[in-house]
Every structure is written in structure tokens, then in C-alpha cells.
N, C-alpha and C positions, 0 to 999 in steps of 0.2 A: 243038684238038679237044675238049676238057672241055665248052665249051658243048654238045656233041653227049650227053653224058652226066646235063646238069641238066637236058637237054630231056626226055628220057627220064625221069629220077626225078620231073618236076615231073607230067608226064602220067600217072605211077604212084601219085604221092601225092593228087594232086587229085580224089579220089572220096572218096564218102561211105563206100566199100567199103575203106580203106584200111588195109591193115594190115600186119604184118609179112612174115606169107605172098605177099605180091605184090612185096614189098622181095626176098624170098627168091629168088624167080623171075626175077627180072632179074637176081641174078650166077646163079644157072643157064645163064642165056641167053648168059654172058659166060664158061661156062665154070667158071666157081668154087665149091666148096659145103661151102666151110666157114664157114658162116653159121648162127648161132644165134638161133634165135627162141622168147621168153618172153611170155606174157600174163600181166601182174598187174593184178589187180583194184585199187581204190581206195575212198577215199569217194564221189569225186565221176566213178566210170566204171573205163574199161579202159583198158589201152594197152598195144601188142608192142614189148618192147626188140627190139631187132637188135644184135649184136655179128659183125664178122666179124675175119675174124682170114687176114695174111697172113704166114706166114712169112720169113722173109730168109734172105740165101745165109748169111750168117753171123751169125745171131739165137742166141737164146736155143732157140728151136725147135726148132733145127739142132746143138744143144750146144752152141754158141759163145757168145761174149759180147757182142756187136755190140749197140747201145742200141736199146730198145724205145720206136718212138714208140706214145702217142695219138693216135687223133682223134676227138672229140668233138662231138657235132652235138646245142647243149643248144635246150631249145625247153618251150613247155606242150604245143601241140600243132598238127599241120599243118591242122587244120580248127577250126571252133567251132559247128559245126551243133547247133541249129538257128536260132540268134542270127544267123549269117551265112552263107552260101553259097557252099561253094569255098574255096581255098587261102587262108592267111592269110596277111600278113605273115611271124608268127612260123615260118612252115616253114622258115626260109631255110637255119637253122642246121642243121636234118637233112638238106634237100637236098644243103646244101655238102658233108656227112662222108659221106654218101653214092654221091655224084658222083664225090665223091674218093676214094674204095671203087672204084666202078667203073671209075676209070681205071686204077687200079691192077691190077684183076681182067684190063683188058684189057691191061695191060703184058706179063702174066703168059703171058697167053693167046699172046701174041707173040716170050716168051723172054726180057722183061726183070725179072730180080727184083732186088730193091733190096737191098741188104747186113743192113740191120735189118729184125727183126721190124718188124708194123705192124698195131694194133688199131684198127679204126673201129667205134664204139658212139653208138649214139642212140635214141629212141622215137620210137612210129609210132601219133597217138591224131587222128580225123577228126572228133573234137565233143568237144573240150577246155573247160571254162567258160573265160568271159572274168571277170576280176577289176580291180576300181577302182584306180587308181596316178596319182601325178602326172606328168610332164603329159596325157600320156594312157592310155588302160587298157592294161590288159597283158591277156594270155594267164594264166590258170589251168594246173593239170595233174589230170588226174585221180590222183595220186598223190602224194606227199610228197619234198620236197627227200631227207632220208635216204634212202629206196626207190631215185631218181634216182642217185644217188649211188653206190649199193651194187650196183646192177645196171651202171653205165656206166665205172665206177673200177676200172679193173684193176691188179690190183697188179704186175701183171708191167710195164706203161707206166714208162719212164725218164722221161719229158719230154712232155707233155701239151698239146695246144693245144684250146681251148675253143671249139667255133665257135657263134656264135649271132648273129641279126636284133638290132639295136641301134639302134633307129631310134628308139624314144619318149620322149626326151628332147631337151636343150638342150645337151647336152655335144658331143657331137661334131656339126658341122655343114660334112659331108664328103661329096660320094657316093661310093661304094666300097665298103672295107674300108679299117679300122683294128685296132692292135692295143696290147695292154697291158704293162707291164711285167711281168717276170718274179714273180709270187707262188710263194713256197714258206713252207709252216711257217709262217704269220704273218707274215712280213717282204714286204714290197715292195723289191723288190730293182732295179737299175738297167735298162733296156731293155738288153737282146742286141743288141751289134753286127754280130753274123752275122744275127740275124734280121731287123734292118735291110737289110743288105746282101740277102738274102733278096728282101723287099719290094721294092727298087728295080729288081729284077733282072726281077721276074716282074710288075710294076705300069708301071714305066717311066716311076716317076715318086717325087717324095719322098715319104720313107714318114710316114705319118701316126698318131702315136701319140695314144692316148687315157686320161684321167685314170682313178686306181683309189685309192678311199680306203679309210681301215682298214674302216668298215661295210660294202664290198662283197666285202671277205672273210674276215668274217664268217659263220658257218653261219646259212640262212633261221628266219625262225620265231623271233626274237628281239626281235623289235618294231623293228630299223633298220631304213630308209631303204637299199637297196640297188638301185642303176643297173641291174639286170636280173640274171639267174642267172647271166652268163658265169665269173664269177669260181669258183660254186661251188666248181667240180671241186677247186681248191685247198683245200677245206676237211677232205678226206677222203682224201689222198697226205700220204707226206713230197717226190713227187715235183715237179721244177718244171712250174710252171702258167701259159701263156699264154693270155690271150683274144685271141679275130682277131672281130672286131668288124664285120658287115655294115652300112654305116652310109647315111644319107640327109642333107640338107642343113634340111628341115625337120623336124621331129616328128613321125611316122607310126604309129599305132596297132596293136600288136601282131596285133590281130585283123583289123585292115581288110584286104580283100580285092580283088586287082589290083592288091598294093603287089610285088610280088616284081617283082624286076629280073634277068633272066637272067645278064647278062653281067657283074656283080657277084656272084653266088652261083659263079658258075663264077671270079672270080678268086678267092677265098674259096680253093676246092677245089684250082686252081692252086700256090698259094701252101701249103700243107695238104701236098701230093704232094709239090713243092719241101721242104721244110721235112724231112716223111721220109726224105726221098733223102739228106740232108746229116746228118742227127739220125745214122742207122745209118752214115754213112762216118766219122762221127766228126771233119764239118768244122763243126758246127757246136753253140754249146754256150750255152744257155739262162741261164746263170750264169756265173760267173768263182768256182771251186770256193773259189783259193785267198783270197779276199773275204768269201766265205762263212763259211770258218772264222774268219778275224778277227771279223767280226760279232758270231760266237760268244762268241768269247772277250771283246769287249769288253763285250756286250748283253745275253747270256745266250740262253735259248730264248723263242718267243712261241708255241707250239703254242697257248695259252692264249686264243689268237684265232682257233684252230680247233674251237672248244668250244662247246657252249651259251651258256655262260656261266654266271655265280654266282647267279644270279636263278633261272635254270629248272634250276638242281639242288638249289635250295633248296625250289621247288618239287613238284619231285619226290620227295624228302626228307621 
């Protein structure tokens, strides 16, 4: 039934009128209204965060301690008006955190609440710039990786999945969804055997993992070469960070429009709902904790790859 839900967001989002307020409206319509919406300005435009936020039977919300998932829907923006007309590609990744917002809203609405809190955060911008990238252009944002960051990074999220369109490249050459290994703190950590198990469950098919090198997690705006935003999120948590990766078999242009595939953006959002529901039962665990600390102990810390780096504080300096 999810496809029922990205057909909706997708007819919500696809206007030139699009923005938070209308995002709004539809968990209204589902029942729900804890949903927050911000406009921040940019250099290059506006755009409405949306955060909503679902409680768990035994969340953090509730006094309890049950893990708090994210989900994050990273994107420039779901339009590029007036360069192009209509949804872009790059929407895919708010649709999906969205969708999967909404399923949830309607779980709720039905008497099913899931054990863990659950925050869905993303932006809502219908004439985003388009920006040059190899092999094909990307999406722009009218605001700055930091802003993105700081509005979508909750510090209350235990465990973080990163949803974003990943189609303009050569690396993954899959239709679906793909996903990343675990990023926390610098370190690239081994792929989640839960989260595998996860994927096969809700895909129905082997799960397909995709490459992440030290420059994609990296904070933007430092002159690398970065695969797309999905990774951000890690650059601004101690928590762990996964990307789920909406992916295409050829190269697709962030901006091009009539590239959104429904029944991919809804396994996206599938997968996103799954993922929560085992995040808060505590069956399923993003790292192997006690690995972790070895690491530690043997490697020291890499926060240091969560940083500008030494050039733009010299810089700034």
C-alpha cells in the first residue's frame, strides 16, 4: 500500500506552488499534526523544512528509552523551475521520507504505533538551481549544506538513514534502491547484517550495496569530489548514518524531469518504515557496538573527517 502514499506526495510535490504548507496538509488529512514547518531563506532562494515527528509506545517521548530512528529525505530540490518543468529527478529522496511519514501517520491513525520514536525530516524548494557535476548535473539548493544539516539532524535520532535519488553517476548501475555502509564519526564501518537482512526481506531480492569513500564523508564545500549529499548527514551526528540510495542502471540527471519511478521511491519508503519498526524493537543494530570500541582503541578518533578541514580554518583564521 506505500505506493498509495508516493502517489499522493508525488501530486503534492509536483507544482510550482509547492511547499511546506501543502506537505502539512496531507498528514492533516491522515490525521496527524505534529508537523513542523520552517522557511529559510538562502542566497540562491527559499525553501520549507518539514520535520514531523512520531512518537513510540516506548520512545524517548514517552520517558522511555526505545532508539530513535531518522529519516531523512536529502535532495536540492523537488523542482528547478524555470530551467525545467515539473518534478525532477532529484525529488525522490523527500518523496521517499515523506511517503514513509505518511505511512506511518496512517499506521497510527489505525492503532499501530511502533515502539521507537521516529523523526522524518526534509525540504520542500519547486525552483531549486541546477548546478555543473560530472557525469551529469546535479541539483543545487537554495541554501547551504550547514543550514541542511542543522535544520534536518536531530539530535534526538539514534540511527539515521539518509534517503536520496542517486542516479548521476557510474557507480551504482542497479534500478531500485541501494544502500551504504554504516558511516559514524569518520569511520566507514562494515555494512549491517540486519540491514541486509532488512533489504532482502522487503526487496525480494539480494540486497545491493553501494561504494562510499573517505571524500563522501566529508562535510560539502571543501573542494572534494562527493557522489551526491546522501552521505552528509554523517558529517553533523555522533550518530550512525546510513544512505538508502534510489538508484537507476544508466546515468540520470538530477534535474531531468519524468525520471521519478514510483514503485522504487515507495520501496525506498518501504524499506525506511521496516527499518523503524526494528531500529525502536531493538532487533536491529546499525554497528556491532562492541567493534566499535576496538576501533577506538586501536585507531584513535576520526571526527577530523567531520570538519572543514585545516585549509578552511586557516582560512577563516
Amino acid at each position: 500500500m506505500t505506493l498509495k502514499y508516493v502517489m499522493e506526495m508525488i501530486d503534492a510535490l509536483d507544482d510550482p506552488r509547492a511547499g511546506g504548507e501543502a506537505v502539512r496538509e496531507m498528514f492533516i488529512r491522515y490525521g496527524w499534526t505534529e508537523v513542523s514547518v520552517e522557511r529559510v531563506e538562502g542566497p540562491k532562494g527559499r525553501t520549507d523544512f518539514v520535520k514531523v515527528v512520531f512518537p513510540g509506545r516506548r520512545g524517548k517521548r514517552s520517558g522511555q528509552a526505545a532508539p530513535t530512528t531518522g529519516i531523512i529525505g536529502r535532495l536540492g530540490g523537488v523542482g528547478a523551475r524555470p530551467i525545467q518543468i515539473g518534478l525532477v529527478s532529484d525529488a525522490d529522496g523527500a518523496v521517499a521520507a515523506l511517503s514513509a511519514g505518511l505511512k506511518l501517520a496512517d499506521m497510527r491513525r489505525r492503532g499501530d504505533v511502533l515502539p521507537g520514536d521516529v523523526i522524518v525530516a526534509t525540504h520542500v524548494c519547486p525552483d531549486a538551481p541546477v548546478q555543473p557535476h560530472e557525469p551529469v548535473p546535479f541539483m543545487g539548493s537554495p541554501v547551504d549544506m550547514a543550514t541542511m544539516n542543522r535544520m534536518e539532524v536531530d539530535r534526538e535520532m539514534d540511527a539515521i538513514l539518509s534517503l536520496d535519488t542517486t542516479k548521476g553517476n557510474r557507480i551504482i548501475n542497479h534500478r531500485g534502491i541501494a544502500i551504504s555502509p554504516t558511516v559514524k564519526e569518520g569511520y566507514i564501518l562494515r555494512v549491517s547484517e540486519d540491514l541486509l537482512r532488512i533489504y532482502e526481506a522487503v526487496a525480494g531480492t539480494p540486497p545491493v550495496v553501494f561504494a562510499v569513500t573517505t571524500q563522501d564523508i566529508t562535510p560539502y564545500g571543501n573542494g572534494l569530489f562527493h557522489l551526491n549529499s546522501i552521505m552528509q548527514p554523517a558529517t553533523a551526528t555522533s550518530a550512525p548514518v546510513v544512505g538508502v540510495a534510489i538508484t537507476t542502471v544508466a546515468a540520470v540527471p538530477g534535474s531531468a524531469t519524468g525520471a521519478s519511478h514510483e514503485t522504487d521511491i515507495a520501496l525506498a519508503a518501504r524499506y525506511a518504515v521496516e527499518v523503524a519498526k526494528a531500529v525502536g524493537a531493538e532487533s536491529c543494530r546499525f554497528y556491532d557496538a562492541d567493534e566499535w570500541r576496538r576501533l577506538q582503541e586501536l585507531y584513535g578518533a576520526l571526527t577530523h573527517l567531520q570538519a572543514p578541514g585545516r585549509q578552511a580554518h586557516a582560512a577563516e583564521a
